[in-house]
N, C-alpha and C positions, 0 to 999 in steps of 0.2 A: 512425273507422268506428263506426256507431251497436253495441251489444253489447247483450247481457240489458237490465239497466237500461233506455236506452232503447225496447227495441221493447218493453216493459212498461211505461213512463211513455206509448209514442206510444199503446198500446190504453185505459189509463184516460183521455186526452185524447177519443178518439174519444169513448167510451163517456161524455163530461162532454157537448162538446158538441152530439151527434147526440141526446139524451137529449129525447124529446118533440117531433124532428122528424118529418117523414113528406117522405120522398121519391118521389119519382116521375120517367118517362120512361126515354130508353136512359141507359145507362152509356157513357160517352163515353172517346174514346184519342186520343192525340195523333198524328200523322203520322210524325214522328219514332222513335216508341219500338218495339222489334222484339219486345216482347211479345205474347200472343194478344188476340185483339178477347175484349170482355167483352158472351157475347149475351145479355142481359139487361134485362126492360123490364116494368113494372109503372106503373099508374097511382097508387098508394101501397103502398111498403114502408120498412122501418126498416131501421137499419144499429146492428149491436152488434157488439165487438171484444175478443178474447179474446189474451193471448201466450205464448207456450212457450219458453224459452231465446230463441234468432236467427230465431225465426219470429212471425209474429202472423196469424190468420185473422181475417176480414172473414164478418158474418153478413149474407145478404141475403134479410129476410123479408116476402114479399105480405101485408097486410092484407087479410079480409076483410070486405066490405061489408055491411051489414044490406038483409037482403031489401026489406024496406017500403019502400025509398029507392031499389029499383032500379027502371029501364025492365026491356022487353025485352031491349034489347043489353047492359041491365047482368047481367042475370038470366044470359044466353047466357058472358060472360066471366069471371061468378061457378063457374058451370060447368065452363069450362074449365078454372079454376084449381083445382077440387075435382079434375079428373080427370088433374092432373099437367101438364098444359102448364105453369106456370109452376111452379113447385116453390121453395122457398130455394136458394139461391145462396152456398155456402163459396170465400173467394177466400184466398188464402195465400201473403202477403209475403216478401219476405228483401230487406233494404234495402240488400245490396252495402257499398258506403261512403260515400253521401249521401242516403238514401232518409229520405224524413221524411214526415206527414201534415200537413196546414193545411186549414182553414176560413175561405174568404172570400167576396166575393161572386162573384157570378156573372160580374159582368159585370169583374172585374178578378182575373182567374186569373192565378195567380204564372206566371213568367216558364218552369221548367222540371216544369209538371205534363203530368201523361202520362196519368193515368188521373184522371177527377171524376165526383162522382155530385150533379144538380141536388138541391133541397129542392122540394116543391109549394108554398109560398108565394109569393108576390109581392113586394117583389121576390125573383129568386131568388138562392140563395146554392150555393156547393157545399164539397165535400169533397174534396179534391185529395189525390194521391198525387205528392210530389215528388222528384225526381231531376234533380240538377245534372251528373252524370257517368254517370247512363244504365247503371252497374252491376246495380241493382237489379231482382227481378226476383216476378212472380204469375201464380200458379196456379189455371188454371181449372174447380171443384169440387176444389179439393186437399184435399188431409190433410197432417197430420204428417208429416215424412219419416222412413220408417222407420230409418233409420241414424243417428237424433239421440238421443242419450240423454234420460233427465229432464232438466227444467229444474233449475237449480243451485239458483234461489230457490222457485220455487212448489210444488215436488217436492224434497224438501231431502232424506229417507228415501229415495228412491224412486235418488235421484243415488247417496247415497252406497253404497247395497249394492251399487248397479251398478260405482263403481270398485274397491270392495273383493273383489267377488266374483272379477270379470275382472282380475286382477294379471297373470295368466301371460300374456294377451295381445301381440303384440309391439308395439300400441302405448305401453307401456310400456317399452321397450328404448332409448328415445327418453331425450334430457333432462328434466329438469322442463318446462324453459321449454315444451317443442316437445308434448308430452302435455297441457298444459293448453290447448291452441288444439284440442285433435279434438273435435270435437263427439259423438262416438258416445258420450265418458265427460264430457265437462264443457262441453255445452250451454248457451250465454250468455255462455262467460272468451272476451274478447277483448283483443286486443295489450295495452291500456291496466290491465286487469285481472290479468292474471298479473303486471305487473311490481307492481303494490301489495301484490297477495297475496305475494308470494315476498320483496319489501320487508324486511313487516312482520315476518315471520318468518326473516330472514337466512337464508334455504335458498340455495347459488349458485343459479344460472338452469341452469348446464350439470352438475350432478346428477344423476346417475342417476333415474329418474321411479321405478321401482320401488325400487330401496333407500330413496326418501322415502317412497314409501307403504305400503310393508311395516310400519313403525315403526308406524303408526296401527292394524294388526290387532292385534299385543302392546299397545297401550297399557291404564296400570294404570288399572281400573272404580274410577268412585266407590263409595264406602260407602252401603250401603244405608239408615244413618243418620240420612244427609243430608235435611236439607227438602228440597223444589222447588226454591225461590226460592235454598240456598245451592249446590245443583248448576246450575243457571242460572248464578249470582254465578261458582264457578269456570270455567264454560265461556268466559264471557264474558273473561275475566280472562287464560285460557289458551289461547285456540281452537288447533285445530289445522288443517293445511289447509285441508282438505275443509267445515271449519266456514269457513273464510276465504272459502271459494266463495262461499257464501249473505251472509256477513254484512259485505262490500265491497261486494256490486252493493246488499243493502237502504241503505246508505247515502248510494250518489247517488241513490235511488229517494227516500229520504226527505228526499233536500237538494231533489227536485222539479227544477222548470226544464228544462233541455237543451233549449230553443225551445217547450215546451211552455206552460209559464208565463206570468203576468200581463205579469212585466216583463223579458222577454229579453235587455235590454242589460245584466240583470245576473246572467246564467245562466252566460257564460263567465268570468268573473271568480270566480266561487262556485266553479266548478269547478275552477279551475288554482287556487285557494286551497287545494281538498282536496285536490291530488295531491302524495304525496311523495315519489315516484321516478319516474314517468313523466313525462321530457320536463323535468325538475327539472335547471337549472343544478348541476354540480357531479359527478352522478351519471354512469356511463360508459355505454355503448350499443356492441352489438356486434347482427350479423346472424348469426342462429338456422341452424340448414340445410334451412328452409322460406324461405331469403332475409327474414325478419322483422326488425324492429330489438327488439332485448330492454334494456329499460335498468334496472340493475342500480347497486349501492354494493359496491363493495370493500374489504372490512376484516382491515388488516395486522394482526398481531400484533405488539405494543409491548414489548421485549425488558426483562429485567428487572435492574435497575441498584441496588447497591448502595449508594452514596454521589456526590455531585456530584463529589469527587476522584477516585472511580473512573472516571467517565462522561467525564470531560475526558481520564483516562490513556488508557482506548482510542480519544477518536479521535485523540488525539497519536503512538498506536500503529496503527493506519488510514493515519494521513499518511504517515510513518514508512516503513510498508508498504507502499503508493502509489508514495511516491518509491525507495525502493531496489530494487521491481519495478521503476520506468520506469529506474533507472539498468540494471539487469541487464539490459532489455530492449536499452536502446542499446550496452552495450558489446558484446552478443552482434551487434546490428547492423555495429559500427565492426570486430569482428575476423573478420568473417563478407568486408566489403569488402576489409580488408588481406590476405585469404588468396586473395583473387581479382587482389589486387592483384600478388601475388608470382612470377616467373618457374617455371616447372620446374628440376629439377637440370641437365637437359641443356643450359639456355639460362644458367645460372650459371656453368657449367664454361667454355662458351665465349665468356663474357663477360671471365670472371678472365684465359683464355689472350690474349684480344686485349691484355688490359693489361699483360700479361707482357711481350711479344715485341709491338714497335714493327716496323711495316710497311714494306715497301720505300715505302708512299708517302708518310711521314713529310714534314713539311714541310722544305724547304731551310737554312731558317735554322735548325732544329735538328741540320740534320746539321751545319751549321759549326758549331755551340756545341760537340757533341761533338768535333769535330775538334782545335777550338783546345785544348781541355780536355787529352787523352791529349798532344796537343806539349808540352802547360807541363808535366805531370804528367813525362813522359820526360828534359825539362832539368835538371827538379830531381832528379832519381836520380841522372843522369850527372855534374855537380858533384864528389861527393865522390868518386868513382872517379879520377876525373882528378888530383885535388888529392894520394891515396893513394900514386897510380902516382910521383910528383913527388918527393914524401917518401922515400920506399925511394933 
């Protein structure tokens, strides 16, 4: 999604190539796009381009003609334009998440332009406003939107009293991550921006916004000592946030390109060379509570170890502990089963009784075993009784 940088790199594009044209006719809309018609039509004006954070206005100024070189009818519509029929024309972008500008010819307008403005020359050429997903969106005589703070880069003083002033606000009550996307305090940080800024600076994403930016009202003033150039040298050195605002987006301003540039094929290359957490292999990514992705580095704390024989005894003592957790684990398992497994008192009692006392329905061949048993048991008693009675 185009951010600061860009709609700042698209307005000095404009402003390079419109530079010494002169346009003329209507200003032209595509059929497709559900923005307002743009009624506007001069036989020669210029087009100059200004940007503020996530906005850029469009200047549309009548030339006028020197008398000596007019007819009647020139003389009549010289007139009219002195008396406000035509007047300049402010028009004011916000480019959604594929809005771009290009200049090509006329007769081969990109595939998804929506708004062009002809050149007077021959052949003719135009100024397109492009949008592949139709996000994007312009305003007819707009202004600034009042609910955007300063810009972070062109208004650098202007940004930062505004968030230091407004702390108590509750959009600060928010995370870091989620308070650098409102535009009311940090006009131009988008998705790709906070994650570099917050990066560089190892602040988490999900911090508090106000307890990070508190810190920067107590911060200790340099010495009045100092040269320029050596308070420059530490800012530079140490920036903080709110300096991180301005001095990321002037970086891809100053690496140039983003489509704007001579050689384009090697605008995206340049670009994902400079990024060091957004969208970077390795780094984690989670969604904001604006549904955003915020991508972010996680850094553990590395515990502190006295010797390599130490370092090896605790995790031999880890393993150790591992394992005679899982054993306690399982034996509470296995006596937790055998205690399910075990009858009631009342089903033991009448368990022992059945085996006490043999049933009338005992098998038959056990009742003969018992039988034959007490006869042999009864002859060998009787025996010496007999043999006694004999004796006497």
């Amino acid at each position: 999604m185009p951010e600061g940088p860009e709609l700042h790199l698209a307005s000095c594009y404009i402003n390079t190539v419109c530079a010494g044209l002169i346009f003329s006719g209507k200003v032209e809309k595509s059929e497709v796009s559900k923005n307002p018609e743009v009624l506007f039509e001069s036989d020669a004006y210029v087009i100059s381009a200004t940007s503020r954070g996530k906005e850029i206005k469009l200047t549309l100024t009548p030339l006028k003609e020197e008398k000596n070189t007019l007819s009647g009818r020139g003389r009549d519509r010289e007139e009219l334009s002195q008396n406000g029929l035509q007047q300049p024309m402010d028009l004011v972008f916000r480019f959604g998440m594929s809005g771009s500008f290009k200049f090509t010819s006329a007769a081969e307008l990109p595939k998804h332009a929506h708004l062009w403005f002809y050149t007077k020359e021959s052949p003719h050429r135009a100024l397109c406003f492009v949008d592949c997903r139709r996000f994007g969106r312009w305003e007819v005589h707009g202004t600034w939107q009042p609910d955007r703070g300063p810009c972070v880069m062109l208004e650098y003083e202007k940004f930062r009293e505004n968030v230091l002033r407004n702390l108590s606000d509750k959009a600060f009550n928010k995370p870091i991550c989620e308070a650098l996307l409102n535009q009311k305090f940090f006009n131009g940080i988008g998705n790709y921006l906070r994650a570099e800024i917050l990066y560089r600076l190892k602040i988490p994403p999900f911090e508090n916004a106000r307890t990070v930016l508190e810190a920067l009202q107590h911060r200790k003033q340099q010495s009045p000592d100092l040269t320029l150039s050596k308070k420059v040298k530490l800012k530079q050195e140490n920036p903080d946030l709110l300096e991180l605002c301005r001095a990321v987006p002037m970086e891809v301003i100053h690496m140039g390109g983003m489509g704007y540039g001579p050689e384009h094929s090697d605008d995206a290359a340049a670009f994902e060379e400079w990024l060091q957490c957004y969208c970077v292999p390795g780094m984690r990514s989670l969604r904001d509570g604006n549904g955003r992705t915020i991508w972010f580095q996680v850094t553990k704390p590395v515990p502190k170890r006295s010797s390599k024989g130490s370092s090896s005894q605790e995790k031999v003592a880890k393993r150790s502990g591992r394992k005679k957790g899982k054993e306690l684990v399982q034996g509470a398992e296995n006596a937790k089963a055998h205690e399910a497994r075990k009858p009631n008192t009342r089903s033991r009692r009448k368990a022992s009784a059945s085996q006490a006392s043999p049933t009338n329905e005992a098998p038959a061949a056990d009742r003969k075993r018992q039988a034959s048993a007490r006869r042999s048991t009864g002859a060998v008693t009787a025996a010496p009784r007999s043999r006694r009675v004999k004796a006497e």
